[in-house]
C-alpha positions in Angstrom: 45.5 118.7 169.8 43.6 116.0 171.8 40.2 115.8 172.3 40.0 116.8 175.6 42.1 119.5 175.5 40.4 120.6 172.0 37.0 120.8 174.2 38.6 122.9 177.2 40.1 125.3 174.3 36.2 125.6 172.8 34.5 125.3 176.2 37.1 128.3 177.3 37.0 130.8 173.9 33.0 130.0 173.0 33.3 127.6 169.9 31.8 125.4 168.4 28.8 125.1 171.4 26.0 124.4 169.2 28.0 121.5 168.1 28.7 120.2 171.9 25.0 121.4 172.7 23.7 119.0 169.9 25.8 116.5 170.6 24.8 116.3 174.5 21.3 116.4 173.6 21.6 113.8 171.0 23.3 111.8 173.9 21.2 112.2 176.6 18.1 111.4 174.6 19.7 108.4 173.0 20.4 107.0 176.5 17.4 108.0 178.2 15.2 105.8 175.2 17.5 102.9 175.8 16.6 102.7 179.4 13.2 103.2 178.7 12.9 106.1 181.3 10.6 108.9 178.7 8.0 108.5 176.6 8.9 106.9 173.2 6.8 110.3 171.9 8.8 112.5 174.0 12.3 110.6 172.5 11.0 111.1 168.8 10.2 115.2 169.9 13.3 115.8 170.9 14.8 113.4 168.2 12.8 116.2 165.8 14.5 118.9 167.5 17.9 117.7 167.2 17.9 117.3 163.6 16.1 120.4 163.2 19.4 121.8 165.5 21.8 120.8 163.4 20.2 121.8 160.1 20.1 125.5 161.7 24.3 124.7 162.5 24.5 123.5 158.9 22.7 126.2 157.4 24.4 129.0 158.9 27.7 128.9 157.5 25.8 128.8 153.9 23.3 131.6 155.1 27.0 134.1 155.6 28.3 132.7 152.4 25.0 134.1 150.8 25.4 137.6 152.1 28.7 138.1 151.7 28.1 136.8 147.4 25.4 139.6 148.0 27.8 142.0 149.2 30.5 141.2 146.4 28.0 141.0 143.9 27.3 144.9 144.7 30.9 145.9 144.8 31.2 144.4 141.3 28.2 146.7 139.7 29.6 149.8 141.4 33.1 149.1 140.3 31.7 148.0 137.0 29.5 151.5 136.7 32.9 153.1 137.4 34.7 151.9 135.3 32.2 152.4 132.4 31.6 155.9 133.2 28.0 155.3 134.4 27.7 156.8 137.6 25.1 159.5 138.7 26.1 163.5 138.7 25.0 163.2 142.8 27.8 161.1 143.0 30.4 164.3 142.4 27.7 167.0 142.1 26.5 168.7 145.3 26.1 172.5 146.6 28.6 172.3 149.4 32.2 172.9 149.6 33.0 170.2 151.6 35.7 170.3 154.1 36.3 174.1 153.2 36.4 176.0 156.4 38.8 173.4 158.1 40.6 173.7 155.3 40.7 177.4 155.2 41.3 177.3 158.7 44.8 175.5 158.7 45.9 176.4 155.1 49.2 178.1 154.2 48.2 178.9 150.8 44.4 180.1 150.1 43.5 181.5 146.6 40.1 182.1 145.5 38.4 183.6 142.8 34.7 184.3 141.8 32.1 186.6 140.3 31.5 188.7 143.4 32.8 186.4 146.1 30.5 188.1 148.5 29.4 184.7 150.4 32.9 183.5 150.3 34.8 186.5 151.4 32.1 187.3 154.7 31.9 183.4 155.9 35.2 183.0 156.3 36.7 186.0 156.9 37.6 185.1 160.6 39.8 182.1 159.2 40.9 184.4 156.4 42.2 187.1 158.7 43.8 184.6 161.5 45.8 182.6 158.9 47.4 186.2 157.5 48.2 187.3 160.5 50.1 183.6 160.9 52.0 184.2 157.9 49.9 182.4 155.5 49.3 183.7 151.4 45.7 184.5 150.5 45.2 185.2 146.9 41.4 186.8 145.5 40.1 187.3 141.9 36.9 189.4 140.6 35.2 191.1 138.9 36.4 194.4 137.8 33.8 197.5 138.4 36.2 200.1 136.6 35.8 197.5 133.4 32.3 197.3 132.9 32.5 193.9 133.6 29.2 194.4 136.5 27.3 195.0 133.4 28.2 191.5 131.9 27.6 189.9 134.8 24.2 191.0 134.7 23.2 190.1 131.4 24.4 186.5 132.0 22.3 186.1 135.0 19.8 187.5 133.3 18.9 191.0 134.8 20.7 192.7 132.7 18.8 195.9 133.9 19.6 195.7 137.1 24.3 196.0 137.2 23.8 197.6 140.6 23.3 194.1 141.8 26.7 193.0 141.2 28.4 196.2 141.7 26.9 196.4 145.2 28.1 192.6 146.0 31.7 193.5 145.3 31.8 196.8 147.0 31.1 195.0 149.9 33.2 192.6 149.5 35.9 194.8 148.8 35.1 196.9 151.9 36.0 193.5 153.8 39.4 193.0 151.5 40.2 195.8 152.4 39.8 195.1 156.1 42.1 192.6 155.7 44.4 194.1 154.1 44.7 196.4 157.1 45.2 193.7 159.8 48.2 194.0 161.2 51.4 192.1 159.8 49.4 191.2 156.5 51.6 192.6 154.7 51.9 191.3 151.0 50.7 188.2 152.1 47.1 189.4 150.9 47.0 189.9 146.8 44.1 191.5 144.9 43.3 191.1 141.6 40.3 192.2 139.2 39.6 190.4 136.2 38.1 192.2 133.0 35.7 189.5 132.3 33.0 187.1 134.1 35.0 184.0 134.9 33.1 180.8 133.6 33.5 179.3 137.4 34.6 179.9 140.7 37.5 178.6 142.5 38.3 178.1 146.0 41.8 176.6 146.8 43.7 175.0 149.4 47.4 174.9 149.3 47.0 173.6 145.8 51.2 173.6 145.4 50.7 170.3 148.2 50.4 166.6 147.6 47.0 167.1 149.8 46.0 170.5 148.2 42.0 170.6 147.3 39.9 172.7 144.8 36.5 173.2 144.6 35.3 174.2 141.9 31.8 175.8 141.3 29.9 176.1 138.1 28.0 179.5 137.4 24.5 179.2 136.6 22.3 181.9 134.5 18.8 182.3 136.7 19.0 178.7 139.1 17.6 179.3 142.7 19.6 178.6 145.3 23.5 177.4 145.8 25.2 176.8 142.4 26.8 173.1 141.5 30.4 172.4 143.0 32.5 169.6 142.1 35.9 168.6 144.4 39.4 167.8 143.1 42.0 166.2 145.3 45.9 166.5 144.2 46.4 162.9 144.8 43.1 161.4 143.6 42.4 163.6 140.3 46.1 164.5 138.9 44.5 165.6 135.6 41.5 168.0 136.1 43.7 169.6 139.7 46.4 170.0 137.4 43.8 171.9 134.5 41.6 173.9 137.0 45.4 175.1 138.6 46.5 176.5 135.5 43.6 178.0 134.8 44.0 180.2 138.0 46.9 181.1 136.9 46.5 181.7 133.7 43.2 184.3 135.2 45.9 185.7 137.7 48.0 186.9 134.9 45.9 188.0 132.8 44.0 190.5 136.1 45.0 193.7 137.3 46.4 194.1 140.4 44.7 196.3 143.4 46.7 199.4 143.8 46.0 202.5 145.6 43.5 203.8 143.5 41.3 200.8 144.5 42.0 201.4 148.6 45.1 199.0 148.7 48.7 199.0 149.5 50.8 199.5 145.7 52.4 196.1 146.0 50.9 192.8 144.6 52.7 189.7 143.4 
């Protein structure tokens, strides 16, 4: 490209100006001390200046190379802490199913399973009872009163005088299973199951059969205040642990008994 049309393509996109701004500077002071028309101290100011104007130019590019070492050199030490395995429980840990009640909210295939599931069961039971009534499977596990197993839970959390606690938690959440078993057009799409012992976590899954399924899994506490730990597993991103915390569902489905009549339910599970 010639030079004048490389100075109409900067002049016309923005480039390079501090260089054509020095440059004219450097020019018109060069001329004007020449002809003797300024102040030899006003010359040697702006003689100052330009030099000082094109150590700012020079600098620049070296002041972005800097931060953007900076920036690399902090992408290295996380990748290297992940690599090693030394990353801080806040990075996975937190108290919130994340993403849940979109989830919940456009899933085909919801299964959850818990102590009580009393939280669970009441916050979403609006998504819960929309997607049956769209076709979609919902699957819930606990507890089961007739087994004792209230009894357990108690002494875990340690009150084990006080069973009525946990008994009351899943009447009511049976009262709202029950609810939606009633909806119109549920159907056997909604499956009930009690398990005969205090499950060692919760689970609440999103069309975990799917290359985009999720699990959250939350990890039961003995006396902590406030929301217990949850952990996330994605399909695609953590094959191994989905793949464990999956069959574990399973593995608790089989081995509870179904919901029948007896319990305020329609005979038929699956």
């Amino acid at each position: 490209m010639r030079p004048l049309q490389r100075l109409r393509a900067d002049l016309s996109t923005g480039k390079n100006l501090e260089i054509y701004v020095t440059a004219l500077i450097a020019l018109g002071v060069g001329v004007l001390g020449v002809v003797g028309a300024v102040n030899p101290t006003v010359v040697s100011a702006a003689t100052l200046a330009t030099l000082a104007l094109l150590a700012v130019n020079a600098l620049g590019p070296r002041l972005q190379v800097t931060a953007l070492e900076r920036q690399v050199a902090e992408l290295n030490r996380l990748v290297s802490e992940k690599i090693s395995g030394d990353v801080s429980a806040d990075a996975f840990l937190t108290t919130v199913k994340e993403g849940l009640d979109q989830r919940i909210a456009r899933g085909e295939d919801i299964r959850l399973a818990g102590v009580t599931l009393s939280r669970t069961i009441r916050n979403h039971f609006p998504d819960l009872e929309s997607r049956l009534l769209r076709g979609a499977s919902v699957k819930v596990l606990l507890i089961d009163l007739a087994a004792g197993v209230a009894q357990e839970a108690a002494r875990r959390s340690t009150v084990a005088e006080h069973p009525e606690i946990f008994e009351n938690r899943v009447r009511s959440t049976l009262d709202l299973l029950r609810r939606l078993a009633a909806a119109p057009g549920a159907g056997e799409r909604l499956a009930v199951r009690f398990m005969p012992y205090v499950p060692a976590f919760g689970l609440s899954m999103v069309d975990p059969e799917g290359e985009d399924g999720v699990i959250h899994v939350e990890l039961g506490t003995h006396h902590a205040p406030g929301p217990d730990p949850v952990f996330t597993l994605l399909a695609a991103r953590d094959p191994h642990w989905y793949q464990h915390f999956l069959a574990e569902f399973e593995h608790m489905w089989k081995t509870g008994r179904a919901a029948g009549p007896e319990d305020g339910f329609p005979g038929h599970d699956s």
